[in-house]
N, CA, C and O atoms as a Tripos MOL2 file, in Angstrom:
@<TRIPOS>MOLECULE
protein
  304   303    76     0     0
PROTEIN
NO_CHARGES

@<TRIPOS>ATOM
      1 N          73.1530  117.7660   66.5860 N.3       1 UNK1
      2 CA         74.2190  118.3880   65.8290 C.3       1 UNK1
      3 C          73.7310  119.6740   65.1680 C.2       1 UNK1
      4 O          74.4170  120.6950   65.2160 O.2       1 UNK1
      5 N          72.3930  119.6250   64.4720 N.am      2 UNK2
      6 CA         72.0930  120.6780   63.9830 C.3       2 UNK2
      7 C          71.7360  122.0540   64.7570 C.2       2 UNK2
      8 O          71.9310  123.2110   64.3860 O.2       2 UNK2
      9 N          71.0170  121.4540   66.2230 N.am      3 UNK3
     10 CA         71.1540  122.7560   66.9020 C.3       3 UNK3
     11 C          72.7080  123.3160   67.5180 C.2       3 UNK3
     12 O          72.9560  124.4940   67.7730 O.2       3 UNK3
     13 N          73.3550  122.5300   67.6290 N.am      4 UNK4
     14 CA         75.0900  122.5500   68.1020 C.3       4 UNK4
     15 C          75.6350  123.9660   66.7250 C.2       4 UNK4
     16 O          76.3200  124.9760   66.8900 O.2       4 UNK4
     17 N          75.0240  123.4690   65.5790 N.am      5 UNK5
     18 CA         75.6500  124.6620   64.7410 C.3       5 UNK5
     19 C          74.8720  125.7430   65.0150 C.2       5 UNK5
     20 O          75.5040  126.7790   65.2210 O.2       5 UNK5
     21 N          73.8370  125.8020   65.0710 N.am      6 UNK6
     22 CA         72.4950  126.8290   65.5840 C.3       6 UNK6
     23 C          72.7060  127.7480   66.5370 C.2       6 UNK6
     24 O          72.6930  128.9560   66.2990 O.2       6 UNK6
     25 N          72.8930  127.2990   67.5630 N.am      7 UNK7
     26 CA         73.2780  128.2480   68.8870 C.3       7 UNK7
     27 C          74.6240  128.7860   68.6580 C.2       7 UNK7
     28 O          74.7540  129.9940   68.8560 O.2       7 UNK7
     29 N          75.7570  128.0460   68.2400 N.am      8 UNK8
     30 CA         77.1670  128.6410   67.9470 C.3       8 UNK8
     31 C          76.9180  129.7720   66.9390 C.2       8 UNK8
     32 O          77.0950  130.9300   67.3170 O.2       8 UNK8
     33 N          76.5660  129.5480   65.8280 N.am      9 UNK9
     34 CA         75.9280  130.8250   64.8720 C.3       9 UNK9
     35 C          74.9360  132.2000   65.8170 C.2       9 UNK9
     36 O          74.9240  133.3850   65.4830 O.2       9 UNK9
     37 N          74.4880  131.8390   66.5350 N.am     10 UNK10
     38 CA         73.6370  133.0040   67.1910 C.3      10 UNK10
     39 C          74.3680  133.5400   67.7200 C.2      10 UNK10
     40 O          74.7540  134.6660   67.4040 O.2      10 UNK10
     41 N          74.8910  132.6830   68.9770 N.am     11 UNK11
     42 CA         76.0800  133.4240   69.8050 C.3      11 UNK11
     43 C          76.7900  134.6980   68.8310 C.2      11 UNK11
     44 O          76.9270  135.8830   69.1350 O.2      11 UNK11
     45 N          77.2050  133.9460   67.4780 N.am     12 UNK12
     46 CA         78.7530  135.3190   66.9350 C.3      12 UNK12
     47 C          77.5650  136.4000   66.3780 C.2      12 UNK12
     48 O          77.8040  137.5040   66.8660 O.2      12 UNK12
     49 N          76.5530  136.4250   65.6490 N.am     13 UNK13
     50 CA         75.6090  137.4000   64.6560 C.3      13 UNK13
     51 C          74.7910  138.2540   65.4810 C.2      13 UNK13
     52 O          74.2080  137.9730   66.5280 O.2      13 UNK13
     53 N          74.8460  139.4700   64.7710 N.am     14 UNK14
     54 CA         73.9420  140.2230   65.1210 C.3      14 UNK14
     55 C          72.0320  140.3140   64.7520 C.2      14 UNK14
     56 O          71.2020  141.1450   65.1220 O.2      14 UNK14
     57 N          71.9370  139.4850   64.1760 N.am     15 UNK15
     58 CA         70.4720  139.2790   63.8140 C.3      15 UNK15
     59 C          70.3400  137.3840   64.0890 C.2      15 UNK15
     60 O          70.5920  136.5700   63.2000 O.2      15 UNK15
     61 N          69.9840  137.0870   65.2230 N.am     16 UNK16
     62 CA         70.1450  135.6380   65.6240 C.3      16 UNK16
     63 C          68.7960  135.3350   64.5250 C.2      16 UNK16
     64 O          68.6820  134.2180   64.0200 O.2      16 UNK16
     65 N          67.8560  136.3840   64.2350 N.am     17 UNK17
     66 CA         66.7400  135.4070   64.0750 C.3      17 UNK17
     67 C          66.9510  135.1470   62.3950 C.2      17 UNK17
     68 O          66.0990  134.5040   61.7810 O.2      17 UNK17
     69 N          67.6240  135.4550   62.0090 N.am     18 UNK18
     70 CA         68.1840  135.2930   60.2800 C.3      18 UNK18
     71 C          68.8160  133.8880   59.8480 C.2      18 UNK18
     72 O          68.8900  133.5420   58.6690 O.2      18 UNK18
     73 N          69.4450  132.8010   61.3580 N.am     19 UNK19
     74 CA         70.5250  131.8960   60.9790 C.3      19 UNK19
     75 C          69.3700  130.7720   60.4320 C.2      19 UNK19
     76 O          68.2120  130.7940   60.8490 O.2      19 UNK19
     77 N          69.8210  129.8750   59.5230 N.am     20 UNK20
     78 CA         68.8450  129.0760   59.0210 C.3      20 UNK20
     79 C          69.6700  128.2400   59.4230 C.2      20 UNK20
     80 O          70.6020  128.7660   60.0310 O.2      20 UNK20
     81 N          69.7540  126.4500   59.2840 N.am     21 UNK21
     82 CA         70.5530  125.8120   59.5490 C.3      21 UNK21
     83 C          69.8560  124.6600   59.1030 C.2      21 UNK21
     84 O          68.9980  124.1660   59.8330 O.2      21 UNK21
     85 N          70.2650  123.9000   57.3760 N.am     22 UNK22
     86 CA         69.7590  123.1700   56.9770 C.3      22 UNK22
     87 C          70.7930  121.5350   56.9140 C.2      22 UNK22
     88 O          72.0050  121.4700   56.7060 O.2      22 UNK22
     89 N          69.8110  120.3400   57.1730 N.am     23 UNK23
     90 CA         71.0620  118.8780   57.1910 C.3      23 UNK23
     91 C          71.1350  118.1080   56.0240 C.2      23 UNK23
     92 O          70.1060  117.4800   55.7780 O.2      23 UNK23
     93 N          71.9890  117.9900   55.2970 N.am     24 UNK24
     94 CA         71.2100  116.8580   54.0300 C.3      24 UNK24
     95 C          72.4000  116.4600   54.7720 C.2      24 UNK24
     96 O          73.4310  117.0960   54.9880 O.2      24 UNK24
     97 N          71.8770  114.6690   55.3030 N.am     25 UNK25
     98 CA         71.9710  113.4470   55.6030 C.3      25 UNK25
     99 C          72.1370  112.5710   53.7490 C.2      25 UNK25
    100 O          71.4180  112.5520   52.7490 O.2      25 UNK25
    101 N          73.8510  111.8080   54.2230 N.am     26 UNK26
    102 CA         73.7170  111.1070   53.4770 C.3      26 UNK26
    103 C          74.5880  109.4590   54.2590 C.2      26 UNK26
    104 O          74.7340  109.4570   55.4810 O.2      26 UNK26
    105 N          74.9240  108.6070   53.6990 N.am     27 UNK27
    106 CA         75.3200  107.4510   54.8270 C.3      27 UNK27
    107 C          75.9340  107.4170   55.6440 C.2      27 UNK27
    108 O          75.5860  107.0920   56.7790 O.2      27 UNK27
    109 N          77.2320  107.8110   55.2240 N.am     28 UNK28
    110 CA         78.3040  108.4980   55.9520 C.3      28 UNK28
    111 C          78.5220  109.7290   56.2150 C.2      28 UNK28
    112 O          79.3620  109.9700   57.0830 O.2      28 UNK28
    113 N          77.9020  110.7310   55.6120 N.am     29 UNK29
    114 CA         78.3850  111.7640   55.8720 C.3      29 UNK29
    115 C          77.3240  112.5050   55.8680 C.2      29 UNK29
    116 O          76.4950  112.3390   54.9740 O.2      29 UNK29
    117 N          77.1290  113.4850   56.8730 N.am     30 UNK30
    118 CA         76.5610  114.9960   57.0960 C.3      30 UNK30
    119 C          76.6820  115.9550   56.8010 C.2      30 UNK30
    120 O          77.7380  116.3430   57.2980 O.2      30 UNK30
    121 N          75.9930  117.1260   55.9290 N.am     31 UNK31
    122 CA         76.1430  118.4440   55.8440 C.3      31 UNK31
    123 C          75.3450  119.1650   56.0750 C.2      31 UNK31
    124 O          74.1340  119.0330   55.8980 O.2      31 UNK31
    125 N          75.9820  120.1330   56.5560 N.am     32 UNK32
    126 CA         75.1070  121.3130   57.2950 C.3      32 UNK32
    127 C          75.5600  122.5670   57.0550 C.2      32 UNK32
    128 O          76.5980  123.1320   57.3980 O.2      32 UNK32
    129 N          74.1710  123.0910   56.1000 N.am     33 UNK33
    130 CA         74.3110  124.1350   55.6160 C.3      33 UNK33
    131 C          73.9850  125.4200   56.5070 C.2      33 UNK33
    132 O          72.9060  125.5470   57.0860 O.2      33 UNK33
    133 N          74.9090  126.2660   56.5600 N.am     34 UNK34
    134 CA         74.3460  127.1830   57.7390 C.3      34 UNK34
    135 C          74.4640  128.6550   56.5310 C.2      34 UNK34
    136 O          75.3800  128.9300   55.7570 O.2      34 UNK34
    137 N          72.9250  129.5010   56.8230 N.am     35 UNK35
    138 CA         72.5710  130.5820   56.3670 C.3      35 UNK35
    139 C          72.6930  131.5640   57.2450 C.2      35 UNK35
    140 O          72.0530  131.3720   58.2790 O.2      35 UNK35
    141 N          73.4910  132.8740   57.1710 N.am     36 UNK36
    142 CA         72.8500  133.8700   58.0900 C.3      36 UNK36
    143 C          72.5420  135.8170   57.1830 C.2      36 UNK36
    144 O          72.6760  135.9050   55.9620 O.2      36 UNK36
    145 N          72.3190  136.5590   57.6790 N.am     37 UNK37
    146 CA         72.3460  137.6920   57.0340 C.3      37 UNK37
    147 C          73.1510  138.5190   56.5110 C.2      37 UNK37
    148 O          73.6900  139.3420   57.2510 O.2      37 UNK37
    149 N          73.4040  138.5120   55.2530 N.am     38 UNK38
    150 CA         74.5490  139.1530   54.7530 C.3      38 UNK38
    151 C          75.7540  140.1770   55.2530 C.2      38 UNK38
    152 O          76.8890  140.2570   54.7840 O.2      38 UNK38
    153 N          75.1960  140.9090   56.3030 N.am     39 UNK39
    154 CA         75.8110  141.9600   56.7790 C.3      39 UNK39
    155 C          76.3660  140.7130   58.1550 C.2      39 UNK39
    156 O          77.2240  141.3140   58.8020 O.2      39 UNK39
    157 N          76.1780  139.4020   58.7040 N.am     40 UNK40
    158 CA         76.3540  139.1940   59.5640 C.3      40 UNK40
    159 C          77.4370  138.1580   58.8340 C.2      40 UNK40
    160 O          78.0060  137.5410   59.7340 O.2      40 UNK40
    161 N          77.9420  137.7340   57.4820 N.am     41 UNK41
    162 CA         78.7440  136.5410   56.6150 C.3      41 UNK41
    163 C          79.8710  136.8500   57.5210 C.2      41 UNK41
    164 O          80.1720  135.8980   58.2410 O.2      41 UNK41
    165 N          80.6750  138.0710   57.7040 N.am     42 UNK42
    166 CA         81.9340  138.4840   57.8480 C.3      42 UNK42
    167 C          82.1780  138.1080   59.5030 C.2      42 UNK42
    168 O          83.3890  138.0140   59.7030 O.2      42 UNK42
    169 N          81.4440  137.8870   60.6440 N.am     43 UNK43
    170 CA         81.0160  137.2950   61.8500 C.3      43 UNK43
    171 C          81.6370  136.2120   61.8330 C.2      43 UNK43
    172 O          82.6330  135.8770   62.4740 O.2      43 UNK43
    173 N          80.6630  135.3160   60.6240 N.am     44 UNK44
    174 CA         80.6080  133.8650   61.2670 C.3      44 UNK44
    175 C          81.7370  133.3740   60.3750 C.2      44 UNK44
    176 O          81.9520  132.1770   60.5650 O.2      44 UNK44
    177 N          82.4230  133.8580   59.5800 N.am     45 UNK45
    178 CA         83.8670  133.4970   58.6870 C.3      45 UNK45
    179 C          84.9710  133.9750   59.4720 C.2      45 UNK45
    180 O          86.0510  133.4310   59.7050 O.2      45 UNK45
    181 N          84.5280  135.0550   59.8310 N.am     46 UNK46
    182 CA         86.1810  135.7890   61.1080 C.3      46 UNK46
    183 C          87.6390  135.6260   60.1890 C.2      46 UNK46
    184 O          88.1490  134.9590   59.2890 O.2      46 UNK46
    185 N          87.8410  136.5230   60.9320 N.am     47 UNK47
    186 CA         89.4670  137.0730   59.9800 C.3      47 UNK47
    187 C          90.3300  135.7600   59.6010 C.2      47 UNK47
    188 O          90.7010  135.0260   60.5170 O.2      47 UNK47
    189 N          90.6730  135.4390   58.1750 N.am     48 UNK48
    190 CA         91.0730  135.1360   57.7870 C.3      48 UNK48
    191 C          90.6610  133.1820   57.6100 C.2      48 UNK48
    192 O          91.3640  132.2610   57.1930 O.2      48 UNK48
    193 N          88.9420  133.2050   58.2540 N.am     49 UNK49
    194 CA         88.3320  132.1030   58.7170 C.3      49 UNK49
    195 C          88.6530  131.3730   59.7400 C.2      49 UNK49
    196 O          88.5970  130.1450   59.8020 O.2      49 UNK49
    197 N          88.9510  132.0180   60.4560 N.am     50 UNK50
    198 CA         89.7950  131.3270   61.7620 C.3      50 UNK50
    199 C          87.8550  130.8410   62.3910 C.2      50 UNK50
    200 O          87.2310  129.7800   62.3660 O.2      50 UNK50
    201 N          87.6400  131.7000   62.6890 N.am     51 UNK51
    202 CA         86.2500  131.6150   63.0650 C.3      51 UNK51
    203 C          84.9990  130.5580   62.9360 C.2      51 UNK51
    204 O          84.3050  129.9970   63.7840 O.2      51 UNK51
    205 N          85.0170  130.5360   61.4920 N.am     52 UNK52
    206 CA         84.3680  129.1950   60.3450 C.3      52 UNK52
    207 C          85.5840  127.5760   60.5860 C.2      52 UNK52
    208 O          84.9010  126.5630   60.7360 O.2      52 UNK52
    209 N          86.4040  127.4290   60.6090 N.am     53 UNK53
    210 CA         87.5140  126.7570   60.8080 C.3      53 UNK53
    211 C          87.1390  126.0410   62.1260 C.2      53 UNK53
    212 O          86.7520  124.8980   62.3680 O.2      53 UNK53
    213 N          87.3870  127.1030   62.8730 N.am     54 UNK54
    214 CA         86.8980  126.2690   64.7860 C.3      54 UNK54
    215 C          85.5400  125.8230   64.6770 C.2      54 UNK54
    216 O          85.2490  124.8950   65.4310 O.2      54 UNK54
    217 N          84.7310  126.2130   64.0010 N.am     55 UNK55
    218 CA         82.9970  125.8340   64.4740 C.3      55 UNK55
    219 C          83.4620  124.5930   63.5240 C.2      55 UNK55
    220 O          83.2280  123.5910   64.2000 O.2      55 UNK55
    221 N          83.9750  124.2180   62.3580 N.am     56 UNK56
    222 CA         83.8850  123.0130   61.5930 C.3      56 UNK56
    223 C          84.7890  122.1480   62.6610 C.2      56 UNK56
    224 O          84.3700  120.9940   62.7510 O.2      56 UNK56
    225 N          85.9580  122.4350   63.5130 N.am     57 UNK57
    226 CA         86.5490  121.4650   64.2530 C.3      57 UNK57
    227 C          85.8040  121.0700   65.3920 C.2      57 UNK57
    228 O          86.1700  120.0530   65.9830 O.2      57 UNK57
    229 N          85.0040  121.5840   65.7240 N.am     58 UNK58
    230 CA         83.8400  121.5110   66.7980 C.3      58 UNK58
    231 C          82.9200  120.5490   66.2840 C.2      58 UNK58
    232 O          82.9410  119.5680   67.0280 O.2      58 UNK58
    233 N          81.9890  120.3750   65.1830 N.am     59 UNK59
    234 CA         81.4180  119.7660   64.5740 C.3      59 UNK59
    235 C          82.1100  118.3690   64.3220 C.2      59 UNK59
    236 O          81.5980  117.3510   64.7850 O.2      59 UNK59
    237 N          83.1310  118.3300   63.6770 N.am     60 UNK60
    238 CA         83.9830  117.1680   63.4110 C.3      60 UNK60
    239 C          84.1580  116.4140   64.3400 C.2      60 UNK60
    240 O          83.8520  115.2240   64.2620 O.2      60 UNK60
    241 N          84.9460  117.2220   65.9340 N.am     61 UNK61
    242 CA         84.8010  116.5410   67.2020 C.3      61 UNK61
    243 C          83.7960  115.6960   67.2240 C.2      61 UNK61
    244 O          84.0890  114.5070   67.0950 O.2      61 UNK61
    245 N          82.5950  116.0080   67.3630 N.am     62 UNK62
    246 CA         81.2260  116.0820   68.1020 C.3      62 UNK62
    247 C          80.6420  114.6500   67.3370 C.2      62 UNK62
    248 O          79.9360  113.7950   67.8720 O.2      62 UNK62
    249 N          81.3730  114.6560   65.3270 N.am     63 UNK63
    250 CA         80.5410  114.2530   64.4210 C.3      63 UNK63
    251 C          81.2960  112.4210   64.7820 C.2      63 UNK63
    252 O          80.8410  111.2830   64.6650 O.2      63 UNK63
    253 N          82.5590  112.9740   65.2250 N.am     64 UNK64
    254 CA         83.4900  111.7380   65.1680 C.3      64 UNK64
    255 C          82.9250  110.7200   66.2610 C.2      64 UNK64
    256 O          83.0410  109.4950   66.2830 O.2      64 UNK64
    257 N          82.2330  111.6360   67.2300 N.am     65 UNK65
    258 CA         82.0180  110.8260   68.5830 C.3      65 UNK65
    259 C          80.6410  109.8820   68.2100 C.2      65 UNK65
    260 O          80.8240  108.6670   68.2810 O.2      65 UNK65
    261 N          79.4710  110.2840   67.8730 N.am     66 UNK66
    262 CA         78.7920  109.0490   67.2070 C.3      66 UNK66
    263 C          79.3450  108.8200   65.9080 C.2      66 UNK66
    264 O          78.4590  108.3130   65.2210 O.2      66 UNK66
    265 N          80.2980  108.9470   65.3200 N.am     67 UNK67
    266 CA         80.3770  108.1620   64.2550 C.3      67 UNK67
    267 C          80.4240  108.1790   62.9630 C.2      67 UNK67
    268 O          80.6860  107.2040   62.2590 O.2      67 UNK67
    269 N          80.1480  109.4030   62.5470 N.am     68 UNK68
    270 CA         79.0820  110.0110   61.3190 C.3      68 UNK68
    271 C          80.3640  111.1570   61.0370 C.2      68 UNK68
    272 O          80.9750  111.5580   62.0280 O.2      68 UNK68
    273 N          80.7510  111.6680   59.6710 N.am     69 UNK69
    274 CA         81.5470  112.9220   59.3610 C.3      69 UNK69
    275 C          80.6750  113.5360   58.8640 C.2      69 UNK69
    276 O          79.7710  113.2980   58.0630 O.2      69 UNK69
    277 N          81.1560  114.6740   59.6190 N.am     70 UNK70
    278 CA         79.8990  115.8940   59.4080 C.3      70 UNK70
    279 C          80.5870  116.9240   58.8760 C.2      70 UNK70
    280 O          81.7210  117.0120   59.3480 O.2      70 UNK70
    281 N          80.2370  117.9660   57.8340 N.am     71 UNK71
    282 CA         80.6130  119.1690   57.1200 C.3      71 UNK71
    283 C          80.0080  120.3560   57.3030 C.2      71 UNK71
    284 O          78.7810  120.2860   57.3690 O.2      71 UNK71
    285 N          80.5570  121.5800   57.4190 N.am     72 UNK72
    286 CA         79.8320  122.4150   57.5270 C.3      72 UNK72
    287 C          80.1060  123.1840   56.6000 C.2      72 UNK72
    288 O          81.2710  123.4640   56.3170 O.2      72 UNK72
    289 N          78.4590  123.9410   55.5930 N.am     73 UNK73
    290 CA         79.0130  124.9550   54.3380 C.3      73 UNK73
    291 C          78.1650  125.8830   55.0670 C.2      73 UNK73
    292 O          77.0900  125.6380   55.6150 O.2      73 UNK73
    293 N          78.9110  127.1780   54.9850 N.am     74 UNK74
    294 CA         78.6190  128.3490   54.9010 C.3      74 UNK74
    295 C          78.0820  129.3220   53.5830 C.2      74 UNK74
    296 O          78.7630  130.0000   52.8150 O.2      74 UNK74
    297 N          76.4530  129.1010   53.6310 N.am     75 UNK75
    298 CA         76.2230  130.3490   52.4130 C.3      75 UNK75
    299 C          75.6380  130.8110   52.2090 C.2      75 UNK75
    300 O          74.5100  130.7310   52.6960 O.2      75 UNK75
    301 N          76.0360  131.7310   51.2260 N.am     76 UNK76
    302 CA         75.8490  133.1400   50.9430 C.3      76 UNK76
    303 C          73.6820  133.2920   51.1690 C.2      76 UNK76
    304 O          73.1180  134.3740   51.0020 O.2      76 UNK76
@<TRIPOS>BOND
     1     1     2 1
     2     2     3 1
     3     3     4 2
     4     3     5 am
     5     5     6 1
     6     6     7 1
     7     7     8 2
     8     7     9 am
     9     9    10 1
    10    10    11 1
    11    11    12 2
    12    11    13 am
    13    13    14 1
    14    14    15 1
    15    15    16 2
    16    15    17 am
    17    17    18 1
    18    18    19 1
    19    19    20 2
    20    19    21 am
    21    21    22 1
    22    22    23 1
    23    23    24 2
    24    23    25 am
    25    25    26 1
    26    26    27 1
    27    27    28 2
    28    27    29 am
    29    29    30 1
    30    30    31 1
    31    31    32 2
    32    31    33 am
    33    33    34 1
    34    34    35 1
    35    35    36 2
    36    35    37 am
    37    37    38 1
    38    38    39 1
    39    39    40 2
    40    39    41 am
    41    41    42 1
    42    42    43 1
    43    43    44 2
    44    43    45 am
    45    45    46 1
    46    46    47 1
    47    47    48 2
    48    47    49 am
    49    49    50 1
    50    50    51 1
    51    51    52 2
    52    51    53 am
    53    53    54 1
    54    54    55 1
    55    55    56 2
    56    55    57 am
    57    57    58 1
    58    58    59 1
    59    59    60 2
    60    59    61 am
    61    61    62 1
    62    62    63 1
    63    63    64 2
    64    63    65 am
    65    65    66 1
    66    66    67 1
    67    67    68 2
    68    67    69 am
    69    69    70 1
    70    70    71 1
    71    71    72 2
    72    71    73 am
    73    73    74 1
    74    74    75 1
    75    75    76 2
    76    75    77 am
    77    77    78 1
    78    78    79 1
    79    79    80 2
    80    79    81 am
    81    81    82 1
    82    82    83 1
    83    83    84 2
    84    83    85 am
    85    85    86 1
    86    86    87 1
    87    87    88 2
    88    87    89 am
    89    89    90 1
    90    90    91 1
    91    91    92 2
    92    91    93 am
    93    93    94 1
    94    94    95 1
    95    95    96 2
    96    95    97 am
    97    97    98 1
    98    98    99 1
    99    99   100 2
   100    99   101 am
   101   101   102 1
   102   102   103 1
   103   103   104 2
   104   103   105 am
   105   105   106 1
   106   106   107 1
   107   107   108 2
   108   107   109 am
   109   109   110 1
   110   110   111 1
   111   111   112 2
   112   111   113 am
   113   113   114 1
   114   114   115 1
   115   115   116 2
   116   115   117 am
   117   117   118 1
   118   118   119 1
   119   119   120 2
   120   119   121 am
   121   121   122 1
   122   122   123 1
   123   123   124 2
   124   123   125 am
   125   125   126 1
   126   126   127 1
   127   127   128 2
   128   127   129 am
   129   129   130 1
   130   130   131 1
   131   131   132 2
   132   131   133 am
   133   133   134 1
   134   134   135 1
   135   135   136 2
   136   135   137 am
   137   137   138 1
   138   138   139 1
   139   139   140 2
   140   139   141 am
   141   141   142 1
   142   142   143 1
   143   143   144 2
   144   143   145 am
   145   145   146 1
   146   146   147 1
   147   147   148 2
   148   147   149 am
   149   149   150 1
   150   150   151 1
   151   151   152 2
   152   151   153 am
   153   153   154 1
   154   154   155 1
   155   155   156 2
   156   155   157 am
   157   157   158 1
   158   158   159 1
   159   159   160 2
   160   159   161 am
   161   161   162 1
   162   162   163 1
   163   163   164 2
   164   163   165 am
   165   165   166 1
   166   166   167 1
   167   167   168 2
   168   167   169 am
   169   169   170 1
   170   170   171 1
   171   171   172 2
   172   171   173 am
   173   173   174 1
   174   174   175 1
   175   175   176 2
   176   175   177 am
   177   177   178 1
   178   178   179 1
   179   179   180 2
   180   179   181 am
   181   181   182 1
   182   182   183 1
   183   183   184 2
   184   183   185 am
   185   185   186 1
   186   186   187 1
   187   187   188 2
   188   187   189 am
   189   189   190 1
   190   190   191 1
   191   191   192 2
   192   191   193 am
   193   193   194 1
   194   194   195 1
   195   195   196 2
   196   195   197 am
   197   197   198 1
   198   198   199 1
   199   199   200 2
   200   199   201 am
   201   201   202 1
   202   202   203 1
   203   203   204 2
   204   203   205 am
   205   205   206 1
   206   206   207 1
   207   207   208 2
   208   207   209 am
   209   209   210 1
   210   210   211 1
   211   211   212 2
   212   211   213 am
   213   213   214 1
   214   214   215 1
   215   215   216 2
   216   215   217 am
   217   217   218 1
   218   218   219 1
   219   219   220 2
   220   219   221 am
   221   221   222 1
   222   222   223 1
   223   223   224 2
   224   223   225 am
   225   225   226 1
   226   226   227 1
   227   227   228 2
   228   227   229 am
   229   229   230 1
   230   230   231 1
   231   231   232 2
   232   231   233 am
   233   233   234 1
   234   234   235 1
   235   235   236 2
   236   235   237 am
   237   237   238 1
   238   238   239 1
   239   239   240 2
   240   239   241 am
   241   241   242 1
   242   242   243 1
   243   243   244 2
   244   243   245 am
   245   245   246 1
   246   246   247 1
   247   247   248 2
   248   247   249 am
   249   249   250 1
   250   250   251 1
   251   251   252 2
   252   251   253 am
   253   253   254 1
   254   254   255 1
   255   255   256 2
   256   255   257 am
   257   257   258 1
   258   258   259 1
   259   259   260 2
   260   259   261 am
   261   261   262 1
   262   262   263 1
   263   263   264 2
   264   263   265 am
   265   265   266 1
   266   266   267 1
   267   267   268 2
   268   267   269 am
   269   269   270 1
   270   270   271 1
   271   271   272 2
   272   271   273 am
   273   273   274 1
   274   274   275 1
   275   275   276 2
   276   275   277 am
   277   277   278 1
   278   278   279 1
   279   279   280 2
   280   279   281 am
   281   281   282 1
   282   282   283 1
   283   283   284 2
   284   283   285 am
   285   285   286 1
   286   286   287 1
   287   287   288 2
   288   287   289 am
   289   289   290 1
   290   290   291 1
   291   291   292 2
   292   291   293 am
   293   293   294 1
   294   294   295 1
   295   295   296 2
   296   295   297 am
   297   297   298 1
   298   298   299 1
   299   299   300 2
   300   299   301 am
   301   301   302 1
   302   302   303 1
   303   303   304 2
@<TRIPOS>SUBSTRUCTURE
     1 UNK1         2 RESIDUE 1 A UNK
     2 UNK2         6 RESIDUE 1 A UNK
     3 UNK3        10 RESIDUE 1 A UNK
     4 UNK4        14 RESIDUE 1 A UNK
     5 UNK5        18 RESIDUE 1 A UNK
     6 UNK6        22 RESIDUE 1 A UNK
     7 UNK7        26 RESIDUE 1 A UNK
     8 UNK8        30 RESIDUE 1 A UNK
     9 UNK9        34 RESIDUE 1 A UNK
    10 UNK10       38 RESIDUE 1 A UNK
    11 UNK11       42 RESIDUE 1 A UNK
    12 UNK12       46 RESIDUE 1 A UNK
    13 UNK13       50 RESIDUE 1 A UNK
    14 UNK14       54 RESIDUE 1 A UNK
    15 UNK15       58 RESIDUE 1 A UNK
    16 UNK16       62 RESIDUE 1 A UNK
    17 UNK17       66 RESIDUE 1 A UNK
    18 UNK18       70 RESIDUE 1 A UNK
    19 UNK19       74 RESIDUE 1 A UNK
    20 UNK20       78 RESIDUE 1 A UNK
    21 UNK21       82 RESIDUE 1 A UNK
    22 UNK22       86 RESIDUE 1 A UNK
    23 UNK23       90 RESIDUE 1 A UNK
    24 UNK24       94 RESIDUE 1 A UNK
    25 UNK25       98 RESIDUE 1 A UNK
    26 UNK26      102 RESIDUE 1 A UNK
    27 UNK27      106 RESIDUE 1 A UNK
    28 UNK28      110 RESIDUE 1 A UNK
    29 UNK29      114 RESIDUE 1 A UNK
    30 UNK30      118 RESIDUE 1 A UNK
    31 UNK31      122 RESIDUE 1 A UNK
    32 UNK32      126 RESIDUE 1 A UNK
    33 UNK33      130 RESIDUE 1 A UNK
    34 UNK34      134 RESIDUE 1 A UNK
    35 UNK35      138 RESIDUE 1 A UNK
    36 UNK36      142 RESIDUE 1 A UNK
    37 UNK37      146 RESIDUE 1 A UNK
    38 UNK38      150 RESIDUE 1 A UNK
    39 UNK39      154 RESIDUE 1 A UNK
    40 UNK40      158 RESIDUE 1 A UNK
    41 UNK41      162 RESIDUE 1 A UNK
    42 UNK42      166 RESIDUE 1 A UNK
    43 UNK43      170 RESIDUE 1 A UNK
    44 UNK44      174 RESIDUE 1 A UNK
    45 UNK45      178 RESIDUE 1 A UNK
    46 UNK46      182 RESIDUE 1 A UNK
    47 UNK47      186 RESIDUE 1 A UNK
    48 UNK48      190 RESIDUE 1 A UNK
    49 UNK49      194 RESIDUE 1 A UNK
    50 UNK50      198 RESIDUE 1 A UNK
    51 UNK51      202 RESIDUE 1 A UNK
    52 UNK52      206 RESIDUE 1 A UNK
    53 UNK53      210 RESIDUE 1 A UNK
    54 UNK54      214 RESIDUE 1 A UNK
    55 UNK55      218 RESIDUE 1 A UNK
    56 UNK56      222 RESIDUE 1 A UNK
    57 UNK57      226 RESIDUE 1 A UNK
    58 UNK58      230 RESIDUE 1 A UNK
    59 UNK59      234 RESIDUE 1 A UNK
    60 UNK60      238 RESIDUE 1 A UNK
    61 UNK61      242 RESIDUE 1 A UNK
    62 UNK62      246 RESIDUE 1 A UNK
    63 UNK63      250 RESIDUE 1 A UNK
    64 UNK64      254 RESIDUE 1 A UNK
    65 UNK65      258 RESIDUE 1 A UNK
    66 UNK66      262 RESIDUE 1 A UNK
    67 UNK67      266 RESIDUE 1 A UNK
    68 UNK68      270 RESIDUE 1 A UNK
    69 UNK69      274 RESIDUE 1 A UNK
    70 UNK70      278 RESIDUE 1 A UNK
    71 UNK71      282 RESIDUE 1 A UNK
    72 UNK72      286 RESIDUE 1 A UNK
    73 UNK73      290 RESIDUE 1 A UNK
    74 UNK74      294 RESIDUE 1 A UNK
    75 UNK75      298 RESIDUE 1 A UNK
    76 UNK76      302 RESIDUE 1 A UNK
């Protein structure tokens, strides 16, 4: 899961080597904090978050299929 947010973040940014992508695991639920370079925030949020929105429905898909709800924060 964590590389699933990893590669999707590279794909949209212009500085791939900036994305950090951290998991705090808790029983039920997953979060995944994804970092990238300031000049690259406006990328991975996309107009009006349409952008940030699909990568969290992607995740959710993915999170639902083993089992686990997974979150994704975007920050600064």
């Amino acid at each position: 899961m964590k590389q699933l947010v990893e590669s999707m973040a590279k794909a949209l940014v212009d500085k791939p080597e900036d994305v950090a992508v951290s998991e705090v695991v808790g029983e039920k639920t997953t979060v995944f904090e994804l970092r990238v370079a300031q000049t690259d925030l406006g990328k991975v949020i996309g107009k009006q978050g349409k952008t940030a929105r699909a990568m969290r429905t992607i995740l959710s898909a993915s999170g639902t299929k083993i089992g686990k709800r997974c979150v994704l924060e975007i920050l600064e």
